[in-house]
N, C-alpha and C positions, 0 to 999 in steps of 0.2 A: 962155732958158738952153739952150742945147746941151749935147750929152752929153759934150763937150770942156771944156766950163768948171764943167762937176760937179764936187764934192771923189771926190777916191779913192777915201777910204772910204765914199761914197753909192753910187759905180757896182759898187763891189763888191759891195755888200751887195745891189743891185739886182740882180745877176748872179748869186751865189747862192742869193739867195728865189727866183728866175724860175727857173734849172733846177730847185734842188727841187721846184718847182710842174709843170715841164714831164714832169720824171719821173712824179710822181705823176698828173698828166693821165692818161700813157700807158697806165702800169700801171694805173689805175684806169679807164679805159675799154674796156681789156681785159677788167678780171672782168667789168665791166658788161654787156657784151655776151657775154661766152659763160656767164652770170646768163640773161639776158634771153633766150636762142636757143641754149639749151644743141644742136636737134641740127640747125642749119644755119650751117655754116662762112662760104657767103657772107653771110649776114644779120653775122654775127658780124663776119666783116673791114669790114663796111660802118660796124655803128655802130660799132665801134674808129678809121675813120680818119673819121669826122665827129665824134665828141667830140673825138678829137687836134688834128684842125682849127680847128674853135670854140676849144678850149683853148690852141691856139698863137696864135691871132691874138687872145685877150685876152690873153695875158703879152705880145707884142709891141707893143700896144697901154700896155700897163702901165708895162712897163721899158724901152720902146723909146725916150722922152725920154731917162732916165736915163742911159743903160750903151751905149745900139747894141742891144740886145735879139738876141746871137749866141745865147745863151742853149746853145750848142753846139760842143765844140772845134773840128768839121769845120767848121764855118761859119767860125770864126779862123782855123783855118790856110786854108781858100783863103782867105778876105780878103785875108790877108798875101802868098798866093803871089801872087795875080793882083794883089798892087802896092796895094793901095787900104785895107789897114793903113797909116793914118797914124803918124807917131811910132816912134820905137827898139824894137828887140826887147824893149823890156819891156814895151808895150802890149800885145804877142803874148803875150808870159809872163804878161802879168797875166789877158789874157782866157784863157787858159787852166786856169790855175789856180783860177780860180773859178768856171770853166764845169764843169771833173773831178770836183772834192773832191765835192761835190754830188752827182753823179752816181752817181758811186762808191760814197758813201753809200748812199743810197737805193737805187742797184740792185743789189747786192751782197747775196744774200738770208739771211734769219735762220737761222744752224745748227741751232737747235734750236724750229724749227717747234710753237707752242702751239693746243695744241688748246682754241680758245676756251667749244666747247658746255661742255668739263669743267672746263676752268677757271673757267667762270661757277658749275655746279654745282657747285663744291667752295667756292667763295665763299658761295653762296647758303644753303649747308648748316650752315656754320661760324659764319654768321650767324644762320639759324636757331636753332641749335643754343644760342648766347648770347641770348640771347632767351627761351627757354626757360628757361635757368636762372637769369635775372634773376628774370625770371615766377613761377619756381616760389621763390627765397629771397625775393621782396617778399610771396609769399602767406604764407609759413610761419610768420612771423612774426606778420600777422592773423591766423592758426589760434589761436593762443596768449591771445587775449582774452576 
């Protein structure tokens, strides 16, 4: 089966799991390495484009039967400039569309940035905190015998 005679909605859906994944690759191999080599910039751009790399060629590897594995609008539109977009502009529109929305998503960053250490410790506390006074209403009631 060719990625020609896939249903629609399988290459789409292949094309939007695949960038979400390609975003996440990126981004996620980014913190990874300036984690791992907080104070050398080269080490750092090194492992960011050897996880990018590994991580591209398994989604292309993945969704490449599927969809064409453009997984990138720039990769669509030259396809289509230099002629070898097969099919009407809506092959271009479609691979587009689902190469962006994704994208867009995921890199588009959170307004109101959570600060996770306090967030876990307000969680932890709150729970604690229930806990205790289960503790202490299932004791008081033994007190009483």
């Amino acid at each position: 089966m060719t990625a020609r005679t896939v249903p629609l909605a399988r290459r789409v859906l292949a094309e939007l799991g695949g960038t979400s994944l390609l975003v996440t690759v990126v981004v996620g191999s980014g913190i990874m390495a300036a984690r791992l080599s907080p104070g050398d910039l080269g080490v750092q751009l090194l492992a960011n484009s050897i996880a990018t790399a590994l991580g591209l060629a398994v989604l292309i590897l993945m969704v490449g039967p599927v969809s064409g594995a453009h997984l990138n609008p720039a990769v669509s539109l030259t396809d289509w400039a230099l002629g070898r977009q097969h099919g009407p502009g809506v092959a271009l529109g479609e691979h587009l569309v689902r190469e962006a929305i994704p994208g867009l998503h995921w890199s588009v960053p959170d307004p109101a940035p959570v600060d996770t250490d306090a967030a876990f410790e307000a969680a932890f506390t709150d729970i604690a905190g229930r806990i205790d006074r289960l503790a202490a209403t299932l004791t008081s009631g033994a007190d009483d015998d």
